[in-house]
Backbone bond lengths (Angstrom), bond angles and torsions (degrees), N, CA, C in turn:
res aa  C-N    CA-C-N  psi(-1)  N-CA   C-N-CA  omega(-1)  CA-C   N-CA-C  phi
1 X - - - 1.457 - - 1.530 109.42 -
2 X 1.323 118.86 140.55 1.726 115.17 -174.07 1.841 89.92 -81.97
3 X 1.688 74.92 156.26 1.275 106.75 -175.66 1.446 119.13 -78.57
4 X 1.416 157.37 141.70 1.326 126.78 130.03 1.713 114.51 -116.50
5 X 1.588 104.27 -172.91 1.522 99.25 -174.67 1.679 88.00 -119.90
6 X 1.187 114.35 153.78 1.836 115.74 -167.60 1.915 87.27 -101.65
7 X 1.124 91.44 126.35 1.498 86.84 170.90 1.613 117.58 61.61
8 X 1.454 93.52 -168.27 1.781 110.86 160.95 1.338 99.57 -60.00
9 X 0.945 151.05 -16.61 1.486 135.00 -133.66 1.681 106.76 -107.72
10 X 1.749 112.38 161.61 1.647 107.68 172.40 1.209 108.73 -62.89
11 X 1.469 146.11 6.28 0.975 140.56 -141.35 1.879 110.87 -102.78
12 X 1.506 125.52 84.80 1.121 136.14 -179.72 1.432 113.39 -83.86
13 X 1.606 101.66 118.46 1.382 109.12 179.16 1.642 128.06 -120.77
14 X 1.436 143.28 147.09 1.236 149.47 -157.72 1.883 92.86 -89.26
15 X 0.896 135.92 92.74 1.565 149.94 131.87 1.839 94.27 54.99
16 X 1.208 102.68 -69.32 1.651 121.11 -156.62 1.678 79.46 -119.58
17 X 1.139 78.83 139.99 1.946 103.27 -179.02 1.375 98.58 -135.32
18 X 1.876 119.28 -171.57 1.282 128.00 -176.15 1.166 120.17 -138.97
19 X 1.513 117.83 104.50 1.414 123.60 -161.23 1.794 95.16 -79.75
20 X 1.484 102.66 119.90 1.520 93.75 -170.37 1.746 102.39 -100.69
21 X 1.347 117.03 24.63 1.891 95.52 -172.11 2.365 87.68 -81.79
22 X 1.029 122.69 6.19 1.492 100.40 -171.94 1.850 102.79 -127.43
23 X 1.322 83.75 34.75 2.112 109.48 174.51 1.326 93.04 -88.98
24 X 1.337 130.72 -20.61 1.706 120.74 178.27 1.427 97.58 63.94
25 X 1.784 96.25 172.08 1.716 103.93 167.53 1.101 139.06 -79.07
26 X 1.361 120.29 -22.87 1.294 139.24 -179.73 2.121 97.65 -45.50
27 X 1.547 109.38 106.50 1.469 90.12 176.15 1.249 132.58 -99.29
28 X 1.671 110.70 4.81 1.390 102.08 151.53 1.561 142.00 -73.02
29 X 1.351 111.58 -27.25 1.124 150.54 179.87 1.834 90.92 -55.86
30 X 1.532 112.97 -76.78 1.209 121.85 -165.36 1.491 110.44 -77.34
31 X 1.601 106.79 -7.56 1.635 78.75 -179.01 1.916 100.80 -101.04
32 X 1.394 102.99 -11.40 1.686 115.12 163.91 1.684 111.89 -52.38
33 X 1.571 127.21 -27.68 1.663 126.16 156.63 0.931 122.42 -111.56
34 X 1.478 130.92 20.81 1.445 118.62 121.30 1.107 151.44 -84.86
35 X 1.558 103.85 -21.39 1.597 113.60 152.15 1.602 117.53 -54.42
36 X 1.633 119.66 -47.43 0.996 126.01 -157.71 1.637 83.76 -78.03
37 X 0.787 142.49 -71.15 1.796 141.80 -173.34 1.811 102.48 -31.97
38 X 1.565 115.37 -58.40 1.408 99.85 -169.06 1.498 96.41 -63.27
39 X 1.590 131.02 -63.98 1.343 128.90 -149.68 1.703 88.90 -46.05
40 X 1.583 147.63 -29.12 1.397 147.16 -175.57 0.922 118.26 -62.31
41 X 1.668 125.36 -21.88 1.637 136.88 -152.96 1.103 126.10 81.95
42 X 1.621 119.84 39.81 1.288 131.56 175.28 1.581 97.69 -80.16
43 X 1.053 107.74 158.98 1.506 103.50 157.79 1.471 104.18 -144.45
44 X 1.423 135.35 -15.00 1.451 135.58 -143.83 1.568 91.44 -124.00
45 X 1.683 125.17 88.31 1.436 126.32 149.56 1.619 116.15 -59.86
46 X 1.511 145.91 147.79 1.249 138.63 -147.78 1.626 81.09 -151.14
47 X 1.003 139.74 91.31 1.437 135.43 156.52 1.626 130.49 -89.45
48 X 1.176 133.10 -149.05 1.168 148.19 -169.38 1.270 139.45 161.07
49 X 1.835 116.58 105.22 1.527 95.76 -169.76 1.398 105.99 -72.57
50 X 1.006 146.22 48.41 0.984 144.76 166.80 2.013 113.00 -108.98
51 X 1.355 84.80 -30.52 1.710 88.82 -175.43 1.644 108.12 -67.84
52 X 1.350 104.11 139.56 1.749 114.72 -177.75 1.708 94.09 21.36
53 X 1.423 102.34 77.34 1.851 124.11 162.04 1.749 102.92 33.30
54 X 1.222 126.96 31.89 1.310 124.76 -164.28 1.050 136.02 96.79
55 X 1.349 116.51 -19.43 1.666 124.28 -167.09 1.822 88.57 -64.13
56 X 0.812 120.04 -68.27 1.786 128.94 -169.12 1.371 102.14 -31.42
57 X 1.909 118.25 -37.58 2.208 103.01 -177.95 1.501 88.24 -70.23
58 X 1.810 117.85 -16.73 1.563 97.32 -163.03 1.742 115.78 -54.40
59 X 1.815 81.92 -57.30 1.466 94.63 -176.31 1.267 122.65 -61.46
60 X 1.197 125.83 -10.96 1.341 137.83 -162.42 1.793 81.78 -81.99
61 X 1.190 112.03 -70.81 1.695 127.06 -165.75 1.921 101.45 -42.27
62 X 1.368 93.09 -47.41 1.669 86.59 -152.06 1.684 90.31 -78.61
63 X 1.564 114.69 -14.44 2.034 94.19 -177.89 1.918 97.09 -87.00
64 X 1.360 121.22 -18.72 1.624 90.27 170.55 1.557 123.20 -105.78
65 X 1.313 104.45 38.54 1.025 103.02 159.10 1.680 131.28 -54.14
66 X 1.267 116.48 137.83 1.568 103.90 -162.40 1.619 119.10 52.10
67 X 0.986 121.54 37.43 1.350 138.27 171.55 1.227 122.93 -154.98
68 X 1.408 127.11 2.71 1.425 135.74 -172.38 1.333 101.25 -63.25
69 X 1.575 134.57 -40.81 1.892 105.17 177.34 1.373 130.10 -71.53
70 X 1.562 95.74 11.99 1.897 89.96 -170.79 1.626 95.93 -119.80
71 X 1.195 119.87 29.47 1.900 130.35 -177.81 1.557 98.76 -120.39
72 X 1.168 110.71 146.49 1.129 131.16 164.62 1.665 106.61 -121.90
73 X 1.568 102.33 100.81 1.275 114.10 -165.30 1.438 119.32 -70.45
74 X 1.308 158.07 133.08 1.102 148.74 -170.77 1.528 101.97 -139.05
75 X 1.773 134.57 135.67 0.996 108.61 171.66 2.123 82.63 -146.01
76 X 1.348 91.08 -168.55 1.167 113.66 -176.51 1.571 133.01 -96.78
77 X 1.387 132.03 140.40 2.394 107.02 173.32 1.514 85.22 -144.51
78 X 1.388 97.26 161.69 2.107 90.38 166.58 1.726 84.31 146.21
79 X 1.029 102.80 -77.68 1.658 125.59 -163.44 1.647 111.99 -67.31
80 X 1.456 122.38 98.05 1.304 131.38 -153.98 1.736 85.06 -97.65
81 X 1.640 120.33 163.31 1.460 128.51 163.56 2.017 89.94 -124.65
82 X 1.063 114.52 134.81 1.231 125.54 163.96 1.472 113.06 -111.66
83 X 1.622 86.64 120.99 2.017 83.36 -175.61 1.181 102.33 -64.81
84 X 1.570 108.94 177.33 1.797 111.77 -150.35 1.200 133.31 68.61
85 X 1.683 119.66 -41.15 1.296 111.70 -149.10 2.036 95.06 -114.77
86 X 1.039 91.86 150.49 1.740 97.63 169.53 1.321 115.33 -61.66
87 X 1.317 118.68 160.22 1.930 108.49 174.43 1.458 105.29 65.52
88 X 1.984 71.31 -171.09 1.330 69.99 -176.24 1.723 94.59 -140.11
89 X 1.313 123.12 165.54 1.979 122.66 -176.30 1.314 87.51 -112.61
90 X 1.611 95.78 164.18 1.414 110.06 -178.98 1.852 100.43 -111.17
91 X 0.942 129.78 142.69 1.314 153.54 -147.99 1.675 124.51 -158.51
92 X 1.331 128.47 82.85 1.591 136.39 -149.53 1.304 85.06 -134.31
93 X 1.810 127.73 52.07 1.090 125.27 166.45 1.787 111.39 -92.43
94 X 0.710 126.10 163.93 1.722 123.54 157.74 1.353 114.34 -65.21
95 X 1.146 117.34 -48.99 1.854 108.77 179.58 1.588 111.37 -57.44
96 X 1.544 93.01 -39.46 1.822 88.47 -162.79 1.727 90.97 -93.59
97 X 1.697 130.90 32.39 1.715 114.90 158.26 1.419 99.59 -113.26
98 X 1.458 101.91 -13.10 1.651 93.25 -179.01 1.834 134.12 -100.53
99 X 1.789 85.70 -4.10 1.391 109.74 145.68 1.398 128.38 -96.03
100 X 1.248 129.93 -15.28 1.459 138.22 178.94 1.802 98.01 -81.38
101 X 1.302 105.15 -39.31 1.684 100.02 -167.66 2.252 104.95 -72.27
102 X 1.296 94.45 -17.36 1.863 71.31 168.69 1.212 99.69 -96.65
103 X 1.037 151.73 -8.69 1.487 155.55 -159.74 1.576 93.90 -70.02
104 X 1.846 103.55 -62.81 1.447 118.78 169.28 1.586 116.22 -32.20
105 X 1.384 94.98 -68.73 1.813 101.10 -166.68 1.582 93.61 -68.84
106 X 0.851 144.77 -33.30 1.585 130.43 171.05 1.286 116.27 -30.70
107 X 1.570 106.67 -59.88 1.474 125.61 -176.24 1.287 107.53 -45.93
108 X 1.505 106.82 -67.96 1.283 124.72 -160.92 1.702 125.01 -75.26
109 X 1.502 98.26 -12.51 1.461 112.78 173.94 1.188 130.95 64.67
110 X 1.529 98.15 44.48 1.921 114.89 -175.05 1.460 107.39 -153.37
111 X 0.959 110.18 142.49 1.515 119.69 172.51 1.505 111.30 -89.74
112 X 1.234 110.31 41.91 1.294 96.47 149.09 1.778 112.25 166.86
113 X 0.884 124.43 154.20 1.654 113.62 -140.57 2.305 90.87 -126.45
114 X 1.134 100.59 136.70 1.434 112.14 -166.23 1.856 97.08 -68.03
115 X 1.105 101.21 -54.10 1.595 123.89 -155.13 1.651 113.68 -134.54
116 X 1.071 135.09 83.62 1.446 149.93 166.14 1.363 116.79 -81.27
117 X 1.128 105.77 133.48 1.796 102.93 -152.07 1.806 89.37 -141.15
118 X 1.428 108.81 133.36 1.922 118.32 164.19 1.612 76.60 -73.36
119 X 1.782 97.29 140.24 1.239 113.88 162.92 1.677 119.30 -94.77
120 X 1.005 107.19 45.01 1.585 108.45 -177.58 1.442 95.11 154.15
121 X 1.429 109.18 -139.34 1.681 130.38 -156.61 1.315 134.34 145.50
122 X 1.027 126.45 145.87 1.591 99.69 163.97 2.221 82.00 -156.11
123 X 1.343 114.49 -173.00 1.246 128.09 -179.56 1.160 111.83 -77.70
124 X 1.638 126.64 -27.72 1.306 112.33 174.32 1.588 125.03 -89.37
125 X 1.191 94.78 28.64 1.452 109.33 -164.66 1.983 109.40 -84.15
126 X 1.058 126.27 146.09 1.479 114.02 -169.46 1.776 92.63 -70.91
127 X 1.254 139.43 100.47 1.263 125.41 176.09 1.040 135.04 -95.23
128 X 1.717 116.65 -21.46 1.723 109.24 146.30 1.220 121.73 -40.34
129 X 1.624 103.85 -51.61 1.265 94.63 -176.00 1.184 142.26 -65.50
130 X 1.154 124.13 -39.13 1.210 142.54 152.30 1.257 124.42 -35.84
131 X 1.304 122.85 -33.21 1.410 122.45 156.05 1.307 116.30 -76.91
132 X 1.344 134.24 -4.94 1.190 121.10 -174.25 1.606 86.32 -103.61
133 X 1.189 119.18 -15.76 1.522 110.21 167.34 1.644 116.13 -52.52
134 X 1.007 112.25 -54.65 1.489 126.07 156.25 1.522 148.93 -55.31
135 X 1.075 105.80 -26.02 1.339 125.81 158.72 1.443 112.95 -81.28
136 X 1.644 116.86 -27.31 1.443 95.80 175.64 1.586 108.97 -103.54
137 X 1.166 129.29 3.49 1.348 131.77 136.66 1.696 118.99 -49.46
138 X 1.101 99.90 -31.41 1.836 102.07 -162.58 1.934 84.00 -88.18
139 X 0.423 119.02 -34.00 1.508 133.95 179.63 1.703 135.30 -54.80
140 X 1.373 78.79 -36.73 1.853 118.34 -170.74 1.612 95.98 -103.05
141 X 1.105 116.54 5.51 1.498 112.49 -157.46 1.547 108.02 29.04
142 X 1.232 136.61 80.06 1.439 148.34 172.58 1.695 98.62 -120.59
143 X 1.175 125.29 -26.48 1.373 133.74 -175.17 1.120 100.44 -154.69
144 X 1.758 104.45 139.09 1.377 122.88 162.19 1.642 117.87 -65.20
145 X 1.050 113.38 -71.41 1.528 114.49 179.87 2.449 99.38 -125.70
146 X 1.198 81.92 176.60 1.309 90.78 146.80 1.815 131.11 -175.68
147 X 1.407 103.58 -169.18 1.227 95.98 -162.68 1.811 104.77 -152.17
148 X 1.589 118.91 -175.45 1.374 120.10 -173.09 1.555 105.95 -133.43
149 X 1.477 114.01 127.58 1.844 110.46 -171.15 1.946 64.63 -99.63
150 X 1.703 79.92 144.20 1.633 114.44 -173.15 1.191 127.50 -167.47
151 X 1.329 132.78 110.07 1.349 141.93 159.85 1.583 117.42 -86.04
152 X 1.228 123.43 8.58 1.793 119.16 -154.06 2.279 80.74 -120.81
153 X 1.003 110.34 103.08 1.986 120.02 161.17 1.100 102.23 -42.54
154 X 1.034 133.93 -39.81 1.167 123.62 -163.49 1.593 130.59 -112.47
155 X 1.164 94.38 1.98 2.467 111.92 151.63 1.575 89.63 -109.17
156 X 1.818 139.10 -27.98 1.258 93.59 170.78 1.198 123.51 -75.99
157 X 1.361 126.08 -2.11 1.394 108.78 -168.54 1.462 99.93 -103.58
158 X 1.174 137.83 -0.91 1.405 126.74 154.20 1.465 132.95 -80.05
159 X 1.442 112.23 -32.98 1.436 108.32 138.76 1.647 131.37 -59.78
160 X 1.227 123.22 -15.52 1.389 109.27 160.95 1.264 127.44 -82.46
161 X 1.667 112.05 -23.14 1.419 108.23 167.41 1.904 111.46 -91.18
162 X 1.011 118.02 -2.43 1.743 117.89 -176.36 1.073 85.35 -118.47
163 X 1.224 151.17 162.95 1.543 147.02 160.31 1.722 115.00 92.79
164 X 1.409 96.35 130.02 1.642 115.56 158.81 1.566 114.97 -91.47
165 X 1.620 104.71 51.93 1.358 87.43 -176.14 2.004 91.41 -90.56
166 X 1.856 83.96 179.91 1.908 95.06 -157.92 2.033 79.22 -115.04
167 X 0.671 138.51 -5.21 1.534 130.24 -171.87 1.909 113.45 -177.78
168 X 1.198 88.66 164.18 1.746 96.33 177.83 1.376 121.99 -159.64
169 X 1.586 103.43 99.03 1.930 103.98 -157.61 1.696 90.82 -73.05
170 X 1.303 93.36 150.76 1.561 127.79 175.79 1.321 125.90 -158.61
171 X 1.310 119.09 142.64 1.671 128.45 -178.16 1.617 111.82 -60.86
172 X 1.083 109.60 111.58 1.363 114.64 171.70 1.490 116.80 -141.91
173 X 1.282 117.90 141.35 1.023 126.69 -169.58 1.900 126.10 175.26
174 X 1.181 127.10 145.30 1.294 124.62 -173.36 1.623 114.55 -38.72
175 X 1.240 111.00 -14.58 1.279 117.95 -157.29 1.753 100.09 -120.52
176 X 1.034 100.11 -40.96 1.834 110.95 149.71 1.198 138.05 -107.34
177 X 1.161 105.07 91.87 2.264 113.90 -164.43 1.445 94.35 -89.76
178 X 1.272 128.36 -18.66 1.755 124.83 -172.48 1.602 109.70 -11.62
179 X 1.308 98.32 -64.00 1.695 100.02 -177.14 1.351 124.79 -66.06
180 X 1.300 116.31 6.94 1.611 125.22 -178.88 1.332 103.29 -69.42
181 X 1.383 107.57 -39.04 1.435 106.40 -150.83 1.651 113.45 -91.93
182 X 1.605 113.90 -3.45 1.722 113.13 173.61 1.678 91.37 -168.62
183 X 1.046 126.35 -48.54 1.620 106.71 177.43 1.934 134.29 -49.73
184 X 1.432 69.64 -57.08 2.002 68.63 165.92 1.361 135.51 -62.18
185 X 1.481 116.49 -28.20 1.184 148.26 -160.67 1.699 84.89 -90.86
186 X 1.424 109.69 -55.72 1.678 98.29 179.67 1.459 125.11 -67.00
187 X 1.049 110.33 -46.82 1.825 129.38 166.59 1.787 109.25 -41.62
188 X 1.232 107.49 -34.36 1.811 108.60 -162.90 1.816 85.57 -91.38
189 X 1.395 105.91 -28.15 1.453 92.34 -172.66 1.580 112.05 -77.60
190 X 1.089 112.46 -42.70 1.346 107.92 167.26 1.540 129.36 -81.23
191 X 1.157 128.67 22.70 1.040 158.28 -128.18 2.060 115.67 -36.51
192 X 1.653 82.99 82.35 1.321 130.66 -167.94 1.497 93.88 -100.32
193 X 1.446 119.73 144.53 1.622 105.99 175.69 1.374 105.62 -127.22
194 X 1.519 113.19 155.29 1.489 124.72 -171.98 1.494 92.14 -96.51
195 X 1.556 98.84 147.42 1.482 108.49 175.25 2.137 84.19 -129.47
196 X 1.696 93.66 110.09 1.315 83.25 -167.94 1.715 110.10 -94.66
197 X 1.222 140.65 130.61 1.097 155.80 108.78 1.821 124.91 14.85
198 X 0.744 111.92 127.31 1.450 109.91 158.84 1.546 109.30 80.20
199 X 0.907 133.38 -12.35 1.385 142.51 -155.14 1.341 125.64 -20.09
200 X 2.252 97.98 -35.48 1.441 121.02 -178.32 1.047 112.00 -86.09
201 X 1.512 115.42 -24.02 1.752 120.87 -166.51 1.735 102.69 74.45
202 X 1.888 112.95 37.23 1.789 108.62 176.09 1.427 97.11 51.12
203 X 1.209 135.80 48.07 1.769 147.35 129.08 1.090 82.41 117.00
204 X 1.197 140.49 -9.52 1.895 109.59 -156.29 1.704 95.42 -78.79
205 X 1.345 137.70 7.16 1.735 121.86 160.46 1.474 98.66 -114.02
206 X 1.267 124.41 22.18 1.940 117.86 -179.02 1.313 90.33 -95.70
207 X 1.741 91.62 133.96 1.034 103.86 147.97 1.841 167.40 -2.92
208 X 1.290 85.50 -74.44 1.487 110.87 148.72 1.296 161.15 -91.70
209 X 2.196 92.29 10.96 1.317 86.39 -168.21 1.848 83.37 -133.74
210 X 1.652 113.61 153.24 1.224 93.20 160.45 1.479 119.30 -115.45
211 X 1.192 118.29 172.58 1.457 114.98 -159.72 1.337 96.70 -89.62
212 X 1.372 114.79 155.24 1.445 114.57 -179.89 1.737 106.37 -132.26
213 X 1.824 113.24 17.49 1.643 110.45 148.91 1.809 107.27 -165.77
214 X 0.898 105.19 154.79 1.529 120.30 -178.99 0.905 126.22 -57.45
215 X 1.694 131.16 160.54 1.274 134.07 -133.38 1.586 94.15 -132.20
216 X 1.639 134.21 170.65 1.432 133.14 -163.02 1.374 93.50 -62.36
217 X 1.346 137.34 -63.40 1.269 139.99 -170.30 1.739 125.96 -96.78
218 X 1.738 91.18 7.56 1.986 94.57 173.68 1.682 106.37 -126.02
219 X 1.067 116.62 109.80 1.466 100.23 156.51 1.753 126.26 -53.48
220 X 1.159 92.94 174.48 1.468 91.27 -164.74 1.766 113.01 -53.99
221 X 1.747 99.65 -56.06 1.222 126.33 -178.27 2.036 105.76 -50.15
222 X 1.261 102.70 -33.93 1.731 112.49 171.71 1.202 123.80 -56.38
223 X 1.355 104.71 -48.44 1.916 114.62 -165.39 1.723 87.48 -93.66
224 X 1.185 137.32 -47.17 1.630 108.51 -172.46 1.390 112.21 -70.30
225 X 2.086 120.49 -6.51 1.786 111.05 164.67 1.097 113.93 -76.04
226 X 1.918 120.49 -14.51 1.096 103.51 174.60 1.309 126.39 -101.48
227 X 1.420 102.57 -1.59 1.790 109.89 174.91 1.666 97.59 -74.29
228 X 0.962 113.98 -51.24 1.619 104.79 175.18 1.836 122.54 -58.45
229 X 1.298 111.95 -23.38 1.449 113.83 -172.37 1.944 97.81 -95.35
230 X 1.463 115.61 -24.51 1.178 117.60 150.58 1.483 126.06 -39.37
231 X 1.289 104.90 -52.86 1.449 103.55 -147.86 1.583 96.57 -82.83
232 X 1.143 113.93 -15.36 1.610 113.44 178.31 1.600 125.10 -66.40
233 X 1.487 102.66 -7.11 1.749 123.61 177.40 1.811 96.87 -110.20
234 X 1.606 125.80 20.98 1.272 112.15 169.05 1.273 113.86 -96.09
235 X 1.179 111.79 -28.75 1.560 125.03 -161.79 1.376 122.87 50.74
236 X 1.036 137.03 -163.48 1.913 133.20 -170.67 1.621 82.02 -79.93
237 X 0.655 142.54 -1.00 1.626 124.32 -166.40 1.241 121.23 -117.51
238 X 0.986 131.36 -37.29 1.433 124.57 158.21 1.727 121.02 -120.65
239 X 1.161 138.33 141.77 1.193 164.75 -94.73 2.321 87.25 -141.08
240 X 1.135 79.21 140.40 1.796 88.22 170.97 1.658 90.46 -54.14
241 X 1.286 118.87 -98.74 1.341 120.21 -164.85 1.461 113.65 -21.79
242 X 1.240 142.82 -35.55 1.812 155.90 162.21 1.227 82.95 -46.35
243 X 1.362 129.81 -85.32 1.521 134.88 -159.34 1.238 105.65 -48.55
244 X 1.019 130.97 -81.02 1.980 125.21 177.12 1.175 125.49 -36.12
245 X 1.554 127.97 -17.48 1.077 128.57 -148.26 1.980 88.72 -113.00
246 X 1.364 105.59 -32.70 1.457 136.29 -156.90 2.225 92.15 -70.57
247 X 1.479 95.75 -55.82 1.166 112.52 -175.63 1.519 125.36 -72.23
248 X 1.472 110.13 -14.58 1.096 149.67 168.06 1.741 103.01 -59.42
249 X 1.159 92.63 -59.54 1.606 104.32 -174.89 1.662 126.38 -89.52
250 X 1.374 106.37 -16.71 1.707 114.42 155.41 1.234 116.65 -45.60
251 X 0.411 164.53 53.39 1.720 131.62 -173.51 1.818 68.45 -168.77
252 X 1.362 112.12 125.52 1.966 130.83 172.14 1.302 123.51 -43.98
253 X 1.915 93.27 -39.99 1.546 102.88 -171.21 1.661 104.45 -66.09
254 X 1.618 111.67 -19.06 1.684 92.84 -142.31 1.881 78.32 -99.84
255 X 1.738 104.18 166.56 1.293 114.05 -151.47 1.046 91.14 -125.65
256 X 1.661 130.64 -22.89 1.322 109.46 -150.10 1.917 81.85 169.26
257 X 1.385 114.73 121.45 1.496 130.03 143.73 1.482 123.32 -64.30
258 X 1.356 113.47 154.90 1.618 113.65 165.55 1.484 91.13 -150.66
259 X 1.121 111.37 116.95 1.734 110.60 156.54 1.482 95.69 -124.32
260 X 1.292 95.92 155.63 1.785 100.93 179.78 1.344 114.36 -99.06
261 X 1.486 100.16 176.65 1.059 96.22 -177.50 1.880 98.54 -148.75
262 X 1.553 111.89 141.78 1.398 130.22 178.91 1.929 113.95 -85.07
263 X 1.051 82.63 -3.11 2.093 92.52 -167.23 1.318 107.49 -158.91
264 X 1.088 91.87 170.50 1.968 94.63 -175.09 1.364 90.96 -77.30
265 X 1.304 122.10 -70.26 1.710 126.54 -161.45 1.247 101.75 -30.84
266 X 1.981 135.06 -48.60 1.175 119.27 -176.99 1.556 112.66 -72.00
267 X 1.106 122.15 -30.19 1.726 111.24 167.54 1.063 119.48 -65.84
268 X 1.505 122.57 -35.13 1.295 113.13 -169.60 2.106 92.47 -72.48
269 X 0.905 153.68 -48.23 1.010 175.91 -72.93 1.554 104.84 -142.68
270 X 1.912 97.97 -49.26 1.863 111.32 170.54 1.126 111.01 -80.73
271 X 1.740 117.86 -30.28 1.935 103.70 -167.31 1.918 94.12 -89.70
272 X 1.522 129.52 6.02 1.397 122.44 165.35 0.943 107.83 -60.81
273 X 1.335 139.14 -22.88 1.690 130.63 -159.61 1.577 89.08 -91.38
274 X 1.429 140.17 -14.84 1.569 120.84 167.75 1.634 106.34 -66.81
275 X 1.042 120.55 -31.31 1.506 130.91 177.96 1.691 105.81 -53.76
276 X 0.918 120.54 -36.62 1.665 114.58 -172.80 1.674 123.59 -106.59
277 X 1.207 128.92 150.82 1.141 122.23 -144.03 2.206 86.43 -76.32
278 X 1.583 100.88 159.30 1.633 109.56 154.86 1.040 125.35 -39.81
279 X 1.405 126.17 121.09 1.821 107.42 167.69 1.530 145.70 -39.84
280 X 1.203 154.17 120.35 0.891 166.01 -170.70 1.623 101.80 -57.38
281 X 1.625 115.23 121.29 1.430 104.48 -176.00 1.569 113.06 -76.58
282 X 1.340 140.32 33.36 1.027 147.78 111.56 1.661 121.36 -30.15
283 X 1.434 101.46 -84.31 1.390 135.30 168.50 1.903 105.95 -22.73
284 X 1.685 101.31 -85.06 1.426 91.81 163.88 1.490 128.52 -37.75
285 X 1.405 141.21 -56.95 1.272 154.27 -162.16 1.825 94.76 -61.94
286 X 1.336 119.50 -30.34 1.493 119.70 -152.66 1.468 77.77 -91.72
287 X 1.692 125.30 -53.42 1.510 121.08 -166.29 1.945 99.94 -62.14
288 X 1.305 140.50 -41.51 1.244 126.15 -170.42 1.748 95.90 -62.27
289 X 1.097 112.41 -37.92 1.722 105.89 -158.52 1.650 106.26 -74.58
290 X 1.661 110.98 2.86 1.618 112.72 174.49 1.237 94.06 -100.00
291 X 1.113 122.57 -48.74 1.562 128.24 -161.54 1.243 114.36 -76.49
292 X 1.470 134.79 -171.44 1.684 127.24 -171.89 1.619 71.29 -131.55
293 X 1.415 93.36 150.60 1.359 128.40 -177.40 2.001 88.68 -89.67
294 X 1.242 130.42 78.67 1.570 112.61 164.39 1.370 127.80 -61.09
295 X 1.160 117.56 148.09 1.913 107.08 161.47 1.526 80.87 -126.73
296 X 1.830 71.07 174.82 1.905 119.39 177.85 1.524 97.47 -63.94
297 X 1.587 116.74 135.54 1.334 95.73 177.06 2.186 79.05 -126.74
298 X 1.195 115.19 5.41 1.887 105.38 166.89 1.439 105.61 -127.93
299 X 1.132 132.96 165.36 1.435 137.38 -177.89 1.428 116.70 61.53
300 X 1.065 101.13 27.57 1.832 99.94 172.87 1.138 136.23 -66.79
């Protein structure tokens, strides 16, 4: 599987990674596709204490056990639970990342976390601070690098100009171009790397499954003309899911995909697209002219 490096950072990652919040609880089950993903050339686990209230860094922790140098750890901070209260608040203070981050490695059963990521953002957020939450993690050796999962232009682009962050996951996908139009373009300039998200659009570009309702910008009747007008750029050789996953990964800025997977068949199914060559910038140009070019129409 090709290599990349996320950012400035030491941080070397395998192409296609494994978004683990849709590993469920079951932990034999989930720690049976993460073994099977690293022994593939995964290297990039994508967690969240936020996923199923933590249990997910659990499982994440207890399947690499004795395998922790071949992971590229990624986890999640942002999303506070206050006992008593329902839900959960969002919280991008410094006290509460530098108590949330052992909370993490507890789970996960390592002293020390590859990739630490703000799980969101917004402008009213304390954001010096918050980076200095991070920097003195990066500091403490508690974290290798870190980074911000973000859909809002306008907290990513203040962390790219305030901040050493090394990456910034975001939804991208044939079916979501949003970031075509100023994120990627900003990320490559500062040469910040996307760890993109979504790749499948939750199956509606897999292969094997068909969707049975519509997407923010496809009606239903839309996305199955374009799964069919898709599949006519697969040829016998690579598979819709190859193609989404493929297109996913064009674009310079992005470093590394994660779509998840619930079963082996769908992983085995996502890490095929390392098997087939990059798209041909032909190829891409033919997929924008099916697809709608979306933008951001809040957080600009």
């Amino acid at each position: 599987m090709k290599q990349n490096r996320l950012g400035a950072s030491e941080l070397i990652v395998g192409e296609i990674g494994l978004g683990c919040m849709s590993l469920g609880t079951e932990e034999r089950k989930a720690t049976a596709i993460i073994h099977e993903a690293l022994e593939r050339g995964v290297t990039l686990l994508d967690t969240a204490d936020l996923y199923d209230a933590g249990r997910n860094e659990e499982i994440v922790g207890q399947a690499i056990k004795g395998r922790r140098e071949r992971v590229v750890l990624a986890t999640k901070v942002g999303n506070r639970r206050i006992p008593g209260q329902e839900g959960w608040t969002w919280d991008a203070s410094k006290a509460y990342i530098l108590s949330a981050v052992k909370m993490s490695l507890h789970r996960l059963g390592t002293d020390y976390i590859d990739l630490y990521q703000l799980h969101g953002g917004t402008l009213d957020d304390p954001i010096d601070e918050t980076i200095e939450a991070f920097e003195q993690l990066k500091r403490e050796g508690v974290v290798r690098a870190y980074g911000i999962s973000s859909i809002r232009p306008n907290v990513i682009r203040e962390y790219a100009a305030r901040s050493a962050i090394a990456s910034v996951m975001n939804s991208y996908s044939i079916v979501d171009r949003r970031a075509e139009e100023t994120v990627l373009p900003l990320l490559e300039e500062h040469s910040i790397s996307v760890i993109a998200r979504g790749p499948l659009a939750s199956g509606a570009l897999a292969a094997n499954r068909q969707p049975s309702k519509g997407l923010p910008d496809y009606e239903l009747d839309e996305l199955l003309e374009l799964r069919e007008r898709l599949k006519e750029l697969t040829a016998d050789s690579r598979s819709l899911t190859q193609l989404a996953i493929r297109y996913a990964l064009s674009h310079p800025a992005v470093a590394v995909a994660i779509p998840g997977a619930s079963s082996r068949e769908q992983l085995l199914q996502n890490l095929a697209a390392a098997d087939v060559p990059p798209l041909a910038q032909a190829e891409v140009e033919a997929i924008r002219r099916l697809s709608k070019a979306n933008r951001y129409t809040l957080h600009r």
